[in-house]
C-alpha positions in Angstrom: 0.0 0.0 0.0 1.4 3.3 -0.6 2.0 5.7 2.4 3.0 8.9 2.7 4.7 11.3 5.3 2.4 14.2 5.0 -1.0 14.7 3.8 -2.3 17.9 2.4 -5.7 18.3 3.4 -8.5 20.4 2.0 -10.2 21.6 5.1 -14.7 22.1 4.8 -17.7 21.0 7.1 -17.1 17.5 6.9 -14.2 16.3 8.7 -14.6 12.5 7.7 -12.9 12.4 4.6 -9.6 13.4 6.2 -10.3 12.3 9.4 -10.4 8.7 8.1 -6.7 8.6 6.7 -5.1 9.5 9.9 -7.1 6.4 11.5 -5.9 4.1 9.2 -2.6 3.0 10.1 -1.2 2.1 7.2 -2.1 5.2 5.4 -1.6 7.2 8.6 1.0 10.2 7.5 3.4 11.8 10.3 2.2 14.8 9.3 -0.3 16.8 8.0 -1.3 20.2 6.3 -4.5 22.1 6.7 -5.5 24.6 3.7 -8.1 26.2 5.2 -10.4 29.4 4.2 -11.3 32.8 5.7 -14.3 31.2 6.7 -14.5 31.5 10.4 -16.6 28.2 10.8 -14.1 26.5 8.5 -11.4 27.9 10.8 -13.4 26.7 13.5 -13.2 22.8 11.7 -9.8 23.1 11.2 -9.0 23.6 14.9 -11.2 20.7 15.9 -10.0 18.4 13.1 -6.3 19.4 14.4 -6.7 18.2 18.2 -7.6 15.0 17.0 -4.7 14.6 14.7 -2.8 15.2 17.7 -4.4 12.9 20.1 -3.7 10.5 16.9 0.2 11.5 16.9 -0.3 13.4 13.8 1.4 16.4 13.8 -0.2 19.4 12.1 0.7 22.7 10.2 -2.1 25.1 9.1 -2.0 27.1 5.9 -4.1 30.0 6.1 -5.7 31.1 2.3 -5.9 34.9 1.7 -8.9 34.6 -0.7 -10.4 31.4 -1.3 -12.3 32.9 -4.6 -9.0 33.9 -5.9 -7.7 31.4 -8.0 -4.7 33.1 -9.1 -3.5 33.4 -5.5 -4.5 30.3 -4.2 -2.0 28.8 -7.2 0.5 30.7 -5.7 0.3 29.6 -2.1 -0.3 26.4 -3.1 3.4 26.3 -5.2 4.7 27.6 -2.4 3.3 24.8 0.0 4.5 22.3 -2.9 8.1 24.1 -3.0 8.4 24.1 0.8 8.5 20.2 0.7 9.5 19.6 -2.7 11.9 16.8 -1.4 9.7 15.2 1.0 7.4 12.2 0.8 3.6 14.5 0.4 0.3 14.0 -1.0 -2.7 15.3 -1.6 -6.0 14.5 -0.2 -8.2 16.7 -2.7 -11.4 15.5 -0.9 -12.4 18.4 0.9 -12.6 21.9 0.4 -14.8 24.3 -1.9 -15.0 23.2 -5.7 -11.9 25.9 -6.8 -10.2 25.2 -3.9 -9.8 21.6 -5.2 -9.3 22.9 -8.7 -6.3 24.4 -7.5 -4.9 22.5 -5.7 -5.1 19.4 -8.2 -3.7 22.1 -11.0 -0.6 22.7 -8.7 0.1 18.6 -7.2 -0.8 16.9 -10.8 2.5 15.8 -12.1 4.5 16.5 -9.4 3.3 14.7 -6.2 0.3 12.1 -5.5 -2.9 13.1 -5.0 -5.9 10.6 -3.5 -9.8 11.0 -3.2 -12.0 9.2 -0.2 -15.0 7.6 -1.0 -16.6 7.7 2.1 -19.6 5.6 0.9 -17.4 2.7 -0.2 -14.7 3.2 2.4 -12.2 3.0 -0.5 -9.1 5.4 -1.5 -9.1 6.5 -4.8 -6.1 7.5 -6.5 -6.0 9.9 -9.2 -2.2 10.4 -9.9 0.3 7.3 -11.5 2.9 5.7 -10.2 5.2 5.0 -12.7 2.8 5.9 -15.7 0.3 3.3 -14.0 -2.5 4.6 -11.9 -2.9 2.7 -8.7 -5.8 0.5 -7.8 -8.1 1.6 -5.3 -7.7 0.2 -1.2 -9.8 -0.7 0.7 -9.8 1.7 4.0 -8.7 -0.5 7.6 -10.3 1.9 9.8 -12.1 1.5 13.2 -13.9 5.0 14.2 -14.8 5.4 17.9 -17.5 7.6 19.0 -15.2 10.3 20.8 -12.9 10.4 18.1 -15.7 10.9 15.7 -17.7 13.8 17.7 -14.7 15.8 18.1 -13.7 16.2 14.6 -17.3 17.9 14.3 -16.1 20.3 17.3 -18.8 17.8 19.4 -18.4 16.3 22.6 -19.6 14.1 25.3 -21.1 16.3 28.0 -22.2 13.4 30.4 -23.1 10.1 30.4 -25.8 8.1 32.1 -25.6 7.3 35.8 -23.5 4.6 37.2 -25.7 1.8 37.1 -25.9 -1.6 36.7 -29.7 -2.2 34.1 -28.4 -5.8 33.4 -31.7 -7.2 35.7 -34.1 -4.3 34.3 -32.7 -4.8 30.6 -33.7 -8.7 31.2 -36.9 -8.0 32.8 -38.3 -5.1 29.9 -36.8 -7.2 27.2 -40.4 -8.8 27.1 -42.1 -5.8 25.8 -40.2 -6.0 22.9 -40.4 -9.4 22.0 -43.9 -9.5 22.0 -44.8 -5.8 21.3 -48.9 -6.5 20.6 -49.1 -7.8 24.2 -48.0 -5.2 26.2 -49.2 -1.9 23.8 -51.7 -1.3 26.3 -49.8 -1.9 29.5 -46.8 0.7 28.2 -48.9 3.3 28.0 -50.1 2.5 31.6 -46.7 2.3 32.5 -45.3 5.3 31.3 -48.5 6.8 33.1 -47.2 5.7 36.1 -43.8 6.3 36.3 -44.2 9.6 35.1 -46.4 10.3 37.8 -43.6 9.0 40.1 -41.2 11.7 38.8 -40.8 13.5 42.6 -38.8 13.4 45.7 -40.2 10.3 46.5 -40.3 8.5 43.4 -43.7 7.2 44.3 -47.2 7.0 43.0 -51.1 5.6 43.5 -51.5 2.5 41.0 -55.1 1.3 42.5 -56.6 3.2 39.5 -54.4 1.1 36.9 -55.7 -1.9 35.3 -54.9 -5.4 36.9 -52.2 -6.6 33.9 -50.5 -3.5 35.3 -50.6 -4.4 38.7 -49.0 -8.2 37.7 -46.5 -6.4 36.3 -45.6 -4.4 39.2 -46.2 -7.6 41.0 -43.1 -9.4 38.8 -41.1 -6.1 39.0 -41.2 -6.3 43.0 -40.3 -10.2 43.4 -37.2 -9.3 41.6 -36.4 -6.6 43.5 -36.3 -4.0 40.9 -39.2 -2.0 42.9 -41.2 -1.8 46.1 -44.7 -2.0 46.6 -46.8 -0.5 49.4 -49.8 -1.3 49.7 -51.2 1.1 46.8 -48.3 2.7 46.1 -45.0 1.8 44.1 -42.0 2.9 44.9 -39.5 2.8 42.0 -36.6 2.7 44.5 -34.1 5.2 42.5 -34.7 7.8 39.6 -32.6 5.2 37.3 -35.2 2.7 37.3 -37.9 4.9 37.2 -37.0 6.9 33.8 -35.8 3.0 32.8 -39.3 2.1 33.2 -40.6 6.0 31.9 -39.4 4.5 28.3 -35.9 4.1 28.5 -36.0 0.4 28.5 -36.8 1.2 25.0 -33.2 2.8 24.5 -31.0 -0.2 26.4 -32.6 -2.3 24.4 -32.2 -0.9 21.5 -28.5 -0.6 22.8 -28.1 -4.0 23.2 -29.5 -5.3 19.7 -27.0 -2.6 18.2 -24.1 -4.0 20.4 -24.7 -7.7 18.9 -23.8 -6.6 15.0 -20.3 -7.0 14.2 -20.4 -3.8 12.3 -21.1 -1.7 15.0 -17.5 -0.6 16.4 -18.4 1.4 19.2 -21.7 1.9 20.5 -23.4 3.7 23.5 -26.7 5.3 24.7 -28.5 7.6 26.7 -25.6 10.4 26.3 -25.8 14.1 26.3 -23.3 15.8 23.7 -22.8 18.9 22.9 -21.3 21.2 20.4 -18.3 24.0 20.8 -20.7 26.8 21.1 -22.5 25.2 24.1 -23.5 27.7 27.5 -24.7 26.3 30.3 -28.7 26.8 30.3 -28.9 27.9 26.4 -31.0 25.8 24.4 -30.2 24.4 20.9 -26.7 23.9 21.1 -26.6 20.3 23.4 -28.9 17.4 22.2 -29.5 14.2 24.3 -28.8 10.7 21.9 -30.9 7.8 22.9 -28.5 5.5 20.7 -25.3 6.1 18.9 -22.9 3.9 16.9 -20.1 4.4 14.5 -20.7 1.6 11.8 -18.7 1.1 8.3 -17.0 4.6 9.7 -20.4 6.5 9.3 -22.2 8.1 12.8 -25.5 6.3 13.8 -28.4 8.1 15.6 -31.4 6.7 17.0 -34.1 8.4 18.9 -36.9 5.7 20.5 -39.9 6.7 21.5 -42.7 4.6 23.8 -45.0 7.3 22.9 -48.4 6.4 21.6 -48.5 8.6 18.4 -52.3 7.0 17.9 -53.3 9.2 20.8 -54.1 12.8 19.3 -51.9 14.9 22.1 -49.1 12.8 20.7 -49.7 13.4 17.2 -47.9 16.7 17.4 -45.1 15.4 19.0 -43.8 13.4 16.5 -43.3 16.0 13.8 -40.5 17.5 16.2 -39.0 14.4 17.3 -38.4 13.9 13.0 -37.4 17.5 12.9 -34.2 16.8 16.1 -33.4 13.7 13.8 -32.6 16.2 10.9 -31.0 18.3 12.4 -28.8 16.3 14.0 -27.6 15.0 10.7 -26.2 18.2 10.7 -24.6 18.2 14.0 -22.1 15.5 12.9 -21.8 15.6 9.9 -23.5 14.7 6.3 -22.8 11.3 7.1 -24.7 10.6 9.9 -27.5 8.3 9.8 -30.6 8.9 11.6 -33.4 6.2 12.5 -36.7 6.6 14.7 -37.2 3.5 16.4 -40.8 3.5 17.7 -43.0 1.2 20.1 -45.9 2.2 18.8 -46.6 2.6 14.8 -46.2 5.6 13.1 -48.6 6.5 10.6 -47.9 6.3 7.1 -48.1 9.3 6.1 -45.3 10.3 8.3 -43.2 7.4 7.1 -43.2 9.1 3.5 -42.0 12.2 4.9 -39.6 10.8 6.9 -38.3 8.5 3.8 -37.6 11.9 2.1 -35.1 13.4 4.5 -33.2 9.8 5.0 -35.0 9.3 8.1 -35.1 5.1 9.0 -38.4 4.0 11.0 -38.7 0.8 13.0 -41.9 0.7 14.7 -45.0 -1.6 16.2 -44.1 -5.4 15.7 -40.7 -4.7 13.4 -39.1 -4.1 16.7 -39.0 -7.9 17.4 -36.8 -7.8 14.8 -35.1 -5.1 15.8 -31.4 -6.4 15.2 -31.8 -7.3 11.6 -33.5 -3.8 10.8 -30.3 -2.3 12.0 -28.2 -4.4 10.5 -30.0 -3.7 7.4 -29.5 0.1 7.8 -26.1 -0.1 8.3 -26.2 -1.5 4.5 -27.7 1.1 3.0 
């Protein structure tokens, strides 16, 4: 394979393309260069993309543009880049960038040092120059993307994770729900009823007013010890299990079907992240991820919902729970995937929308089935 002390890279709003270079490590350069524009959100990238180069050992120089539109003088800094290290082993990743800024730089390289392209989608690097009046086939990319790594080349970060506690026994216990969705449609409502009732100081509530499938449940949930019962009243122990019960159980589970598909490279849930311009109490700029996975070096998002969209005070909801899904493909990056994985169905009509923006839905019974569907997604 060839390799190559320093890459020059193109820098623009998506930091995959020479973020997944660096993480290869027998493409990974010593070195790279950063052509970046006056843009200050690009010069924003560029510093984000850098401190993960360095947390990678790659060691980083940044070459400042003095007019991105002028193509004249972004020939000339480019020579002079391409002078400064005539004799040294350099390349060009001409992925990135605006349209003239790859112009340019491809004008200035072509003939006189190697230039590569990243097709994300295939995972593949292309390369555009020869090698001894031979062009060279294309590689396959060796790269395993972890979540951290990922975020902060899009300036995003882990803010906090969930608490410090062991939802092995409640994972077991709520896997049923899933497994036989049709079931327990009626009882989940009931339950999130409860729980969310629960949400005080105590962490109680009054369940004589619930119907009796209910109550066995509470029943099972108290012989394993995962709540207390008094009399009338539950006592969900610990704010853990009772958001776990409030619809979370929806998320590990999710989790856990993720965590089984040899794709999935790193995976985690319930986490709040957050991007560079985040301020404490400012809405907007920190977004809570039910799921997330890096898969086939592409970001995976799932938001799931125990909400029963049938019900018409729901109906409303689920128009902005789409709307945070696209946006977040935004948040990190145009090659994050997004998917709405639902208890309860989602109407039709809302499934063509969603089908429009690149939105996946797995709802109602498809959630027995709910590792395949991923797996599935991850393909496309």
């Amino acid at each position: 394979m060839p390799k190559y002390d320093i890459h020059v890279c193109l820098v623009s709003a998506q930091a995959a393309p020479n973020l997944l270079p660096i993480l290869d490590n027998e493409f990974k350069p010593k070195k790279a260069v950063f052509v970046v524009s006056t843009k200050n959100e690009i010069k924003e990238k560029a510093n984000a993309l850098q401190q993960v180069f360095k947390q990678n050992r790659v060691d980083v120089e940044i070459l400042e543009l003095s007019n991105e539109f002028d193509f004249q003088s972004m020939e000339a800094e480019l020579f002079d880049l391409l002078s400064k290290y005539e004799k040294e082993d350099i390349a060009l990743n001409v992925t990135g960038g605006t349209k003239l800024m790859a112009i340019a730089a491809q004008n200035i390289f072509s003939g006189e040092k190697p230039i590569f392209y990243i097709n994300t989608d295939k995972e593949e690097i292309i390369f555009i120059s020869k090698e001894n009046d031979q062009y060279i086939p294309s590689l396959k990319l060796h790269t395993k993307t972890l979540i951290n790594t990922y975020l902060s080349s899009y300036n995003v970060s882990i803010l906090k994770n969930k608490d410090d506690f062991n939802f092995h026994k409640l994972g077991v216990f709520t896997e049923r729900f899933a497994m036989k969705p049709a079931h327990y449609k009626y009882i989940i409502s009931q339950l999130n009823s409860l729980s969310l009732n629960a949400d005080n100081k105590n962490l109680e509530a009054n369940f004589s007013d619930y119907s009796y499938d209910l109550k066995l449940i509470l029943e099972d949930l108290s012989d394993a010890g995962l709540i207390e019962i008094k009399g009338d009243i539950v006592d969900f122990k610990n704010e853990a299990t009772r958001s776990f019960l409030n619809g979370n159980w929806l998320e590990y589970f999710t989790y856990k079907q993720a965590s089984s598909i040899p794709d999935v490279i790193d995976v985690d849930w319930n986490v709040e992240v957050v991007n560079s311009k985040y301020e404490k109490n400012k809405i907007g700029v920190n977004n809570e991820l039910d799921v997330i996975f890096m898969a086939r070096n592409k970001c995976h998002i799932i938001e799931c919902k125990t909400v029963n969209f049938e019900n018409e005070e729901n109906k409303t909801k689920l128009q902005g729970y789409l709307d945070k899904l696209k946006s977040l493909k935004d948040y990190a990056g145009s090659l994050t995937k997004v998917c709405l994985v639902s208890f309860y169905p989602i109407p039709g009509t809302t499934k063509s929308r969603a089908e429009k923006d690149n939105i996946e839905i797995i709802d109602d019974y498809r959630i027995k089935n709910l590792k395949e569907r991923i797996q599935n997604w991850i393909l496309k």
